[in-house]
C-alpha positions in Angstrom: 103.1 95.1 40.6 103.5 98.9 39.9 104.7 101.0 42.4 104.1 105.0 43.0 106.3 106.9 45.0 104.3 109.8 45.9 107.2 113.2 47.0 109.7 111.9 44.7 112.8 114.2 45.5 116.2 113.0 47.0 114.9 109.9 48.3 111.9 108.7 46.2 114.5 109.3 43.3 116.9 106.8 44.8 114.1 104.2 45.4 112.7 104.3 41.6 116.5 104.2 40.5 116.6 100.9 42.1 113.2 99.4 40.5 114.3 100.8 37.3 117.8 98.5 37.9 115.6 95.5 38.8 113.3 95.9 36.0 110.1 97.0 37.9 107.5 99.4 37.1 107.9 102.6 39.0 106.4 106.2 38.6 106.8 109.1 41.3 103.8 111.6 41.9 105.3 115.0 42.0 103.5 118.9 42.7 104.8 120.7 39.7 105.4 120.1 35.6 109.1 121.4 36.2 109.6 118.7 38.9 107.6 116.1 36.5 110.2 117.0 33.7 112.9 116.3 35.8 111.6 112.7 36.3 111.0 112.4 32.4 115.0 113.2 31.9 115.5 110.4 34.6 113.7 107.7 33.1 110.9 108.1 35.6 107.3 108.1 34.8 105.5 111.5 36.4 102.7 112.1 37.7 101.5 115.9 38.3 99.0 116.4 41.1 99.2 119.1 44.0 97.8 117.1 47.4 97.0 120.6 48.6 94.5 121.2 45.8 90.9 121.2 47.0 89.1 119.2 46.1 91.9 116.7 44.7 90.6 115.3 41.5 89.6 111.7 41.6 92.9 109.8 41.6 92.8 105.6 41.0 95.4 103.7 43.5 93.8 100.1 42.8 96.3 97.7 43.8 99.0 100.2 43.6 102.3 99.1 46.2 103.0 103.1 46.9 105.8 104.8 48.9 104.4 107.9 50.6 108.0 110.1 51.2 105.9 113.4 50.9 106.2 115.6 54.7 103.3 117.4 55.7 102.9 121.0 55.4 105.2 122.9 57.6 102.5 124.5 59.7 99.8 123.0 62.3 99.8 119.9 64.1 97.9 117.8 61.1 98.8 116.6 57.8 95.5 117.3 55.8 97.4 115.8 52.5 96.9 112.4 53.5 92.7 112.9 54.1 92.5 114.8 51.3 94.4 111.6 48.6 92.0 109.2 50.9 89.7 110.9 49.9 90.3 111.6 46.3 90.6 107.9 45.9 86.9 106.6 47.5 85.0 104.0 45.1 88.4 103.1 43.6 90.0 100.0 44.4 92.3 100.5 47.4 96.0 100.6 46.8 97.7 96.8 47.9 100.6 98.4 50.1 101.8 101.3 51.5 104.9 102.1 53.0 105.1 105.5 54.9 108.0 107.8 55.9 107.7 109.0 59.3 110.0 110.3 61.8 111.7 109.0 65.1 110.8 112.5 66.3 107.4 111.0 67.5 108.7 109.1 70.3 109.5 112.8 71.8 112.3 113.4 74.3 113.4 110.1 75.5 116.0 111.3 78.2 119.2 109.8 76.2 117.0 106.4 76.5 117.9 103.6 74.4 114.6 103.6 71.9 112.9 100.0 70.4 109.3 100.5 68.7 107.4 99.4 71.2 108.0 102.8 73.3 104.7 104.7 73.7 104.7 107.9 70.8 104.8 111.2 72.8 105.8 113.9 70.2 106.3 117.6 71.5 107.8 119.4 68.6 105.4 120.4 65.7 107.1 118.7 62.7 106.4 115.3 65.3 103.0 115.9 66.3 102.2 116.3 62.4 103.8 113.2 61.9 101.9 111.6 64.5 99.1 112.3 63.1 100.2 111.4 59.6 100.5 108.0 60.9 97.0 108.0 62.3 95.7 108.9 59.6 96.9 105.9 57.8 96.2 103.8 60.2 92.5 104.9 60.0 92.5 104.5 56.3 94.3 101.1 56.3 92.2 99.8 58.5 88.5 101.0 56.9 89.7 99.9 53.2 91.8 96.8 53.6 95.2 97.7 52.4 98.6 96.8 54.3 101.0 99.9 56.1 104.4 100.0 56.6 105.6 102.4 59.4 109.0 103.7 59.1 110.1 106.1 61.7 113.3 107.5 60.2 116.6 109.2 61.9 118.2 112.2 60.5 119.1 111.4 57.0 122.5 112.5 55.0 124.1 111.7 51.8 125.8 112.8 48.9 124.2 116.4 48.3 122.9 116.3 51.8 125.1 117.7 54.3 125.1 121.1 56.3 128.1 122.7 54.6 126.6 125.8 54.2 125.8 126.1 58.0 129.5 124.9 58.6 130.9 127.6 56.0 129.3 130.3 57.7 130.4 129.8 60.9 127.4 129.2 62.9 127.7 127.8 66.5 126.7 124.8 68.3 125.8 123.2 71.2 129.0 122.1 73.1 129.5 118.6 73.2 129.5 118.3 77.0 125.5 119.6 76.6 124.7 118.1 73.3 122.0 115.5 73.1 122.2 112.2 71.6 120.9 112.5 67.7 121.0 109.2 64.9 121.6 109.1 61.7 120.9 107.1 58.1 122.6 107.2 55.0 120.5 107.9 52.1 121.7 104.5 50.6 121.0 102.0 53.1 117.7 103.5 53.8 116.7 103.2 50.0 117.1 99.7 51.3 115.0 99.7 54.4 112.4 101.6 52.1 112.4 98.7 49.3 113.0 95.6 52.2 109.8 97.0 53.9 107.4 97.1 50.6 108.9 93.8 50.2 109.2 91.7 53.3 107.1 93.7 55.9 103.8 93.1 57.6 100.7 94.9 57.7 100.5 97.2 61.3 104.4 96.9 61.8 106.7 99.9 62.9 110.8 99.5 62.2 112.9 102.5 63.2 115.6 103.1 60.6 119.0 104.4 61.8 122.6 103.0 61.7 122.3 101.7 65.2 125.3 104.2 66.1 123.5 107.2 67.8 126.4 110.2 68.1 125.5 113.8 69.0 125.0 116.7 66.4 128.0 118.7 67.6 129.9 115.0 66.6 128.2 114.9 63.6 128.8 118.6 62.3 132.3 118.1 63.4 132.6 115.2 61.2 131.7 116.7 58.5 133.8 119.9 58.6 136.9 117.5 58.9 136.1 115.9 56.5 135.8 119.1 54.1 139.0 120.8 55.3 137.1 123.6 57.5 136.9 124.5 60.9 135.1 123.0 63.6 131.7 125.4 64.3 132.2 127.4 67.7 130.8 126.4 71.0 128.0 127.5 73.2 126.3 126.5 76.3 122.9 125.2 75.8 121.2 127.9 77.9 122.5 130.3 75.1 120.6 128.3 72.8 117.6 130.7 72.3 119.3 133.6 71.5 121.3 132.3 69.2 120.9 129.0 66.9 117.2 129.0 65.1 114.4 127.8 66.6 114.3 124.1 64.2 117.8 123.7 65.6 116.8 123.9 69.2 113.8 121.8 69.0 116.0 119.3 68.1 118.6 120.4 71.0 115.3 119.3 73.1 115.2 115.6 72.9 117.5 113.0 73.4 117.5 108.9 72.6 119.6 106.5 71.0 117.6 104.3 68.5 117.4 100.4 68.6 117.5 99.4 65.4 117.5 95.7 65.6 113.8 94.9 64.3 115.0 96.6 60.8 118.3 94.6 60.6 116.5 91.4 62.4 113.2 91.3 60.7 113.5 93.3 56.8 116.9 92.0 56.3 118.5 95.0 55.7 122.5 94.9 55.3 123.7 98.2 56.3 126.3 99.7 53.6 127.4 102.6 56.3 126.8 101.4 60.2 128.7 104.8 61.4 129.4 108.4 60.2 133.1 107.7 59.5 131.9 105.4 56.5 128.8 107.2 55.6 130.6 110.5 55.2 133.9 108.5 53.7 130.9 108.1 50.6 129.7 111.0 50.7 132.8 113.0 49.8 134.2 110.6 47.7 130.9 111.1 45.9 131.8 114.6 45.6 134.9 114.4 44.4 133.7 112.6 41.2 
């Protein structure tokens, strides 16, 4: 069965790495030529299409198992791109599978609570509510064509390549750990995993949060990482100095607190975690590096 990993970047690389390793048939739908040559020099088939183009072309997805990794645009409360490849694909067969990439952000601020899937969606920050309705949207269109959906609702993700060591380097401050809230986490590795367990062994209409199942705090976490590279720890500030100094993405994120339960992903896809905590996630990370 051919799969299409549509937004293949850091992630959607990893997972068509894998297929290639088991053999399988994999291609990643990408917005530019430059990003589509990049796949070519990774032994990845491209294909070029813009999902912000109007009309899209007519685009087949007949009985395509596809991995949707693309975010949606980084204005608004909607993700258009989704309508618009519905769209783009009417009279066609409908795709067999698809597993989307949300966020745990939907769930909203959840007072430090700990956080299973069946807690009711209430997203407040933008990014969320776009999600949110990214997953609608799917929903809609799973259920009017007949095709199963995978809902992953995915904690902050880090791995080789991926860590704040810019902000770190230059010093910028952070919510004291006293005040910070509680964050989670995923190594880019063991959720390639949960990505390619859920095509595999999920069912149609579920939702699995992915996380290591060891919530920390983003102070904790920035910490970590500056040990780790031999540089200081970031300075401190209270949480009502927030506004005026750290951005406005970082304190949206400084709004909302919960721990994830991430027992339905380990239970039900079988997924083996390679890094439960930071200390071994970042152990990989750097050791990565240094090759």
């Amino acid at each position: 069965m051919k799969r299409l990993i549509i937004g293949c970047g850091y992630l959607g690389q990893r997972v068509a790495t894998y297929y290639q390793s088991v053999n399988q048939s994999v291609c990643g739908l990408v917005r530019t030529g430059a990003s589509g040559s990049d796949l070519l020099k990774r032994g990845i088939a491209p294909l070029v299409q813009d999902l912000d183009e109007e009309p899209l072309p007519e685009l087949s997805l007949a009985k395509l198992r596809i991995f949707y990794f693309l975010p949606p645009p980084g204005t608004g409360e909607t993700d258009p791109r989704i309508e618009r490849l519905g769209m783009a694909s009417r009279g066609d067969s409908p795709p067999e599978k698809v597993v989307y990439l949300s966020t745990t952000g939907v769930y909203g601020d959840c007072d430090g609570a700990l956080v299973d899937e069946t807690r009711t969606a209430k997203p407040t920050a933008l990014r969320a509510r776009r999600r949110w309705d990214a997953e609608q949207k799917f929903r809609s269109w799973s259920r009017n064509d007949g095709f199963d959906l995978i809902i992953l609702r995915v904690a902050g993700i880090y791995g080789p390549g991926r860590l704040p060591l810019e902000r770190i380097k230059q010093r910028l401050p952070l919510v004291r750990s006293e005040e910070a809230p509680w964050t989670n986490r995923i190594h880019v590795d063991d959720l390639v995993q949960a990505c390619t367990q859920a095509m595999e062994k999920g069912q149609n209409g579920e939702i699995y949060n992915v996380s290591d199942g060891a919530p920390g705090t983003m102070t904790d976490y920035f910490d970590q990482i500056a040990d780790q590279a031999n540089l200081p720890r970031p300075p401190r500030i209270a949480l009502a100095q927030g506004d005026d100094l750290l951005s406005p993405g970082m304190m949206s994120y400084m709004r909302e607190s919960r721990r994830l339960d991430n027992r339905k992903m380990l239970d039900e896809l079988g997924v083996t975690l390679r890094y439960p905590d930071l200390a071994s996630g970042l152990k990989n990370c750097f050791d990565h590096q240094s090759h």
